[in-house]
C-alpha positions, 0 to 999 in steps of 0.5 A: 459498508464498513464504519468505525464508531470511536473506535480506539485499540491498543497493544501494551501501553501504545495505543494504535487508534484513538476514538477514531471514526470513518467509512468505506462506502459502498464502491469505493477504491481507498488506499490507507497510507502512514508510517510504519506501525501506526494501525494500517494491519490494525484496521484490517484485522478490526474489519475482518474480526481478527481483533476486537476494539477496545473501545467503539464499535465496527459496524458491518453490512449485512451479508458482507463477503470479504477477502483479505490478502492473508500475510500467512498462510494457513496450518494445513493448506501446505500440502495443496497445490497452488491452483487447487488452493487458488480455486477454493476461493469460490466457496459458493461455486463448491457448494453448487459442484458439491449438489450438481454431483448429488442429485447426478449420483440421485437421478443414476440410482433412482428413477422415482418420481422426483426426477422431474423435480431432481431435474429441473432442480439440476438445470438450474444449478448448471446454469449458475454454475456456468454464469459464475465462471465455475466451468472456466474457474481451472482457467480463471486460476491459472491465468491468475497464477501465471500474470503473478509469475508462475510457470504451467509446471508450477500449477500442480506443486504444492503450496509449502515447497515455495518460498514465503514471497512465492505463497504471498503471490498464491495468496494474492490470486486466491484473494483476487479470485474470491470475487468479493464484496470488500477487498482487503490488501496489505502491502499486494506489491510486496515480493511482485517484480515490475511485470507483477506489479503491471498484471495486478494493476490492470486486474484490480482496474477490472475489480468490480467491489470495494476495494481498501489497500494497504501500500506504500506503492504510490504507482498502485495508489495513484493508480487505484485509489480515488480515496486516501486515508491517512492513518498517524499518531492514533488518528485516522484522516479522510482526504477524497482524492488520489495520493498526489491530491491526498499528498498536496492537501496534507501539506495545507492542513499542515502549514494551516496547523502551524499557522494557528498554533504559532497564533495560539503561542502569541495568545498565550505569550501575552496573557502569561507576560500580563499574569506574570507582570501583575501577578502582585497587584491586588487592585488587578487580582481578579483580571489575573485569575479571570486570565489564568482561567483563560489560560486553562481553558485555551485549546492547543492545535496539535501540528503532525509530525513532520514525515520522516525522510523528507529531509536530509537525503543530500547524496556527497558528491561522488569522486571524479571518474573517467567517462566510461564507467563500466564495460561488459564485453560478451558476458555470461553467468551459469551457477552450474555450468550448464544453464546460464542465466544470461549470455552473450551480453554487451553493455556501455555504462557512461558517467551519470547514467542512472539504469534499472534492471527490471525483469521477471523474479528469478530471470537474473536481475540480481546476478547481473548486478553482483556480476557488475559490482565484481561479487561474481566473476563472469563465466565467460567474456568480461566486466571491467570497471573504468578509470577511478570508478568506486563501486558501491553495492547494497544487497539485501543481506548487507544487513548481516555484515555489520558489527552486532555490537556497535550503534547505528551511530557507530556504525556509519561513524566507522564508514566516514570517520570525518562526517559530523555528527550532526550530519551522521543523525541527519542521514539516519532519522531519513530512515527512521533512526531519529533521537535515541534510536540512533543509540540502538544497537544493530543487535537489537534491531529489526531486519528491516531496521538493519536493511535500511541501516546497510542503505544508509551506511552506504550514501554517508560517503557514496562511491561514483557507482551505486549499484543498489537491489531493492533499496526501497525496501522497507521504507514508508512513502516519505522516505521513498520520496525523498530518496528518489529525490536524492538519486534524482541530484546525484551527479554519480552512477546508478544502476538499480534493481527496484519493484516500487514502479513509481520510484523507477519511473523518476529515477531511471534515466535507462532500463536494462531488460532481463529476460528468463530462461536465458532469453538475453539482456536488452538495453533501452536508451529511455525511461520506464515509461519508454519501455513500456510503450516499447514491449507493448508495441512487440506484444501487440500481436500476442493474445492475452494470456488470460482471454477467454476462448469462448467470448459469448460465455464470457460476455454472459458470466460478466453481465450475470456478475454485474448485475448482481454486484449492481444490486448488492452495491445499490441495497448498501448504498441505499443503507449508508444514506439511511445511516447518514440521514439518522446520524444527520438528524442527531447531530442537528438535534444535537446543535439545537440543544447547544443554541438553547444552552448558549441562548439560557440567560441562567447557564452557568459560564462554564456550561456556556464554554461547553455548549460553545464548543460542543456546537463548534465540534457538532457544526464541523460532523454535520458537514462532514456528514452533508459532504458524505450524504452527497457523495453517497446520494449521487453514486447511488443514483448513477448505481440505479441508472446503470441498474435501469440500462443493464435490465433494457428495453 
């Protein structure tokens, strides 16, 4: 469907991708992981044309349709409502609306003879019209809408009078909408609260094309996922499996890596020892230089960089307190004194209770946090914190109260002016401040550099309550991991607001449920997973928000729709095992010229070492290439059985 051919790009004098090559094929479910500023977007905007390669080529199937999650919306589409927006999506369901109003306006004003033809012509445009959803297309975009969290008021507003995390959310159901071949997501979980996150992944589940996400949300990824690439230091890793396997394998190759370099390093220890020792003997000269052409020609293993984050999280031991931590008695807020976020809230915090606050965006998460930290007094009952209890609160604008002036070093220097420095530069490379960048000044960082700096300002010298809102924010997997891993030892409290469903899944040992419009603050006394099963069981009854009224309707556009995405997958998989099977036959052409050239008593020793390794490089493409073929040959024969079944008797 998509291949890169040694691809390489690069902004400025950084090059992003180097000689990379890869595929996604035909039905595929690929998740694409690495650091912060390594290519991922990079790749996306290569594949839809938004960038050109400096170098390679990216081949494309035929007749492709891609939709891709857009992180900006377009000049001119402010003025449109969210589900008009929503709607236009379907640009082929447009086209056959834009015909059938034609030939009606024809068939009022004109009875000549065509209207047989007209007619027939009108018939058969309804019924694509129907089988591809474009008569519940209103319905289709509204339950898309209100899974990410609109309400039905919100339908008609128009697209600029959101927020920027709200646009992305439209952006999000449009791309899901577009019923595409290939599906493009960066970063889809961003601005999703925990109920979002939930409804796309059991939408995406239910998507029938290929699908290449972007995320550090390892819940979607081990969720969605069955292919992993990683995308580091301008290359690009292909790991068939989920992110838990990807994650795992990774650190094998890593430790192989090491292996062979720390043979290689004894390699060239022994043979600079013996250049060095007989350097002046002229009865040795010529094994000398026989040993420094060696030494030119030995190939160094390049081991990836050890991921940042996964050390140095080692929270201090909070100061002792008293069993209780926190109390609210009858707690309410109201902003205006009329319409209160939450009311009537009795909650027990004890000593060691690590709580999330989940909800829908804007039913009060963030207010019940700033009201249990003390930032807002209660408009009615009351927040009292225990014997010796030291609140610590990390919001997302704690960025904008340090000092512009001071270093990254600095900065934390001033929090625990007892704190070695080594100890200070351990915590910060955690996020991404290692080396020189500890030297940075916060004026001239980013606001995710400086959301990260606040976080790690807080853990050098943590209180005995954390009380955290969206502290993954901006960090890559690794870091998320190992924080969650820190929070995990930590003998202190923690209460959390956080949309990484992974990361609250490890650490809440409590949920505390917020609900909109009012509607009351729960407790529940297991994990997240508990909680789930709980609101599941109080939902059972309720009807799905986005079923369809007319079940045979629906059963009849999803048959319509399957059949035909059947078809196209089958045509381009039957075209990547022709693509293989050409590639297949080069490289074995390939690997029969290297044996001649190692076999030619006449080569040149220099021709010989080329042909060696070339043949080496060629062997491991053609596996490579063997395994692919494989994989592709078999989904191509489950497509043709289900492709046999779906025509029937």
């Amino acid at each position: 469907m998509i291949e890169f051919e040694h691809v390489s790009k690069r902004y400025g004098g950084q090059v992003i991708l180097d000689r990379v090559e890869f595929r996604l094929l035909a039905g595929e479910r690929t998740g694409i992981v690495g650091p912060n500023g390594a290519g991922k977007s990079t790749i996306f905007e290569l594949i839809t044309g938004e960038a050109e390669a400096d170098a390679g080529r990216v081949k494309r199937a035929r007749d492709i349709r891609i939709g891709h999650l857009r992180q900006q919306i377009h000049p001119g589409d402010e003025g449109t409502p969210i589900r008009i927006h929503v709607e236009q999506a379907a640009p082929d369901l447009a086209t056959i609306r834009e015909e059938i109003h034609r030939i009606e306006s024809h068939l009022a004003e004109d009875e000549t003879g065509e209207t047989r033809v007209l007619l027939r012509r009108l018939g058969d445009l309804q019924t694509r019209f129907e089988l591809q959803g474009g008569y519940d297309l209103h319905a289709r975009a509204a339950a898309a809408l209100s899974g990410l969290g609109f309400r039905a008021e919100d339908l008609t507003r128009p697209l600029g009078e959101f927020s920027g995390g709200w646009q992305m959310r439209v952006e999000l159901a449009r791309a899901l909408m577009s019923e595409p071949d290939l599906l493009l997501l960066d970063e889809p979980s961003n601005y999703l609260d925990l109920p979002a996150v939930e409804w796309l992944r059991r939408r995406l589940e239910g998507f029938r094309g290929t699908l290449a996400m972007i995320s550090h949300d390892r819940y979607l990824l081990e969720s969605l996922c069955d292919i992993t690439l990683e995308v580091a230091a301008g290359n690009v890793t292909r790991y068939p499996g989920r992110y838990s396997w990807y994650a795992l394998e990774r650190e094998k190759r890593r430790e192989v890596s090491l292996a062979r370099q720390a043979n290689e390093n004894r390699k060239r220890e022994q043979i600079e020892r013996f250049v060095e020792r007989f350097r002046s003997k002229a009865n040795l000269a010529t094994r000398v230089q026989s040993k420094i052409k060696m030494l030119e020609k030995m190939e160094r293993t390049e081991v990836a960089e050890v991921a940042r984050g996964r050390s140095g999280f080692r929270l201090a031991k909070p100061p002792h307190c008293g069993q209780e931590v926190l109390r609210g008695e009858d707690m309410g807020f109201s902003y205006d004194g009329e319409s209160w976020v939450f009311r009537g809230v009795d909650l027990s915090v004890q000593k060691g209770d690590k709580l999330a606050v989940v909800g829908p965006n804007g039913a009060g998460k963030t207010t019940l946090l700033r009201v249990m930290a003390g930032q807002l007094a209660p408009g009615e009952g009351r927040c009292v914190t225990g014997h010796l209890v030291v609140p610590g609160y990390q919001s997302q604008e704690t960025a904008d109260t340090m000092d512009r002036t001071r270093t990254c070093l600095e900065t934390l220097k001033a929090v625990a002016p007892d704190a070695a420095e080594s100890e200070i530069r351990t915590l910060l490379g955690g996020f991404g401040f290692s080396g020189e960048a500890a030297e940075k000044r916060v004026e001239v960082l980013s606001g995710g550099e400086r959301i990260r700096l606040a976080f790690a300002r807080i853990l050098i010298r943590p209180p005995n309550l954390l009380l955290l809102d969206e502290p993954t924010t901006h960090l890559d997997v690794e870091s998320r991991e190992a924080l969650q891993e820190a929070i995990t030892a930590y003998a202190g409290t923690v209460i959390l607001v956080s949309h990484d469903v992974e990361f609250v899944r490890a650490v809440a040992q409590g949920i505390v449920a917020v609900r909109p419009a009012g509607g009351g603050v729960q407790r529940y006394a297991g994990g997240y997973d508990y909680y789930r099963d709980k609101i599941a069981r109080e939902t059972a009854d309720a009807p799905e928000t986005d079923a369809p009224a007319d079940a045979d309707k629906i059963r009849r556009q999803e048959a319509f729709r399957d059949r035909k995405a059947l078809k196209a997958d089958l045509r381009r998989t039957e075209r990547d095992i022709e693509a293989l099977e050409q590639e297949i036959s080069r490289l074995e052409a390939r690997i029969g010229e290297c044996h001649e050239q190692l076999a030619d008593p006449g080569a040149a020793p220099e021709t010989r070492v080329s042909a060696g390794r070339q043949l080496k490089e060629t062997e491991e493409a053609l596996a490579l290439r063997l395994s692919e073929w494989e994989t592709v040959g078999a989904r191509r024969d489950q497509l043709a059985e289900r492709m046999a079944d779906s025509d029937g008797p």
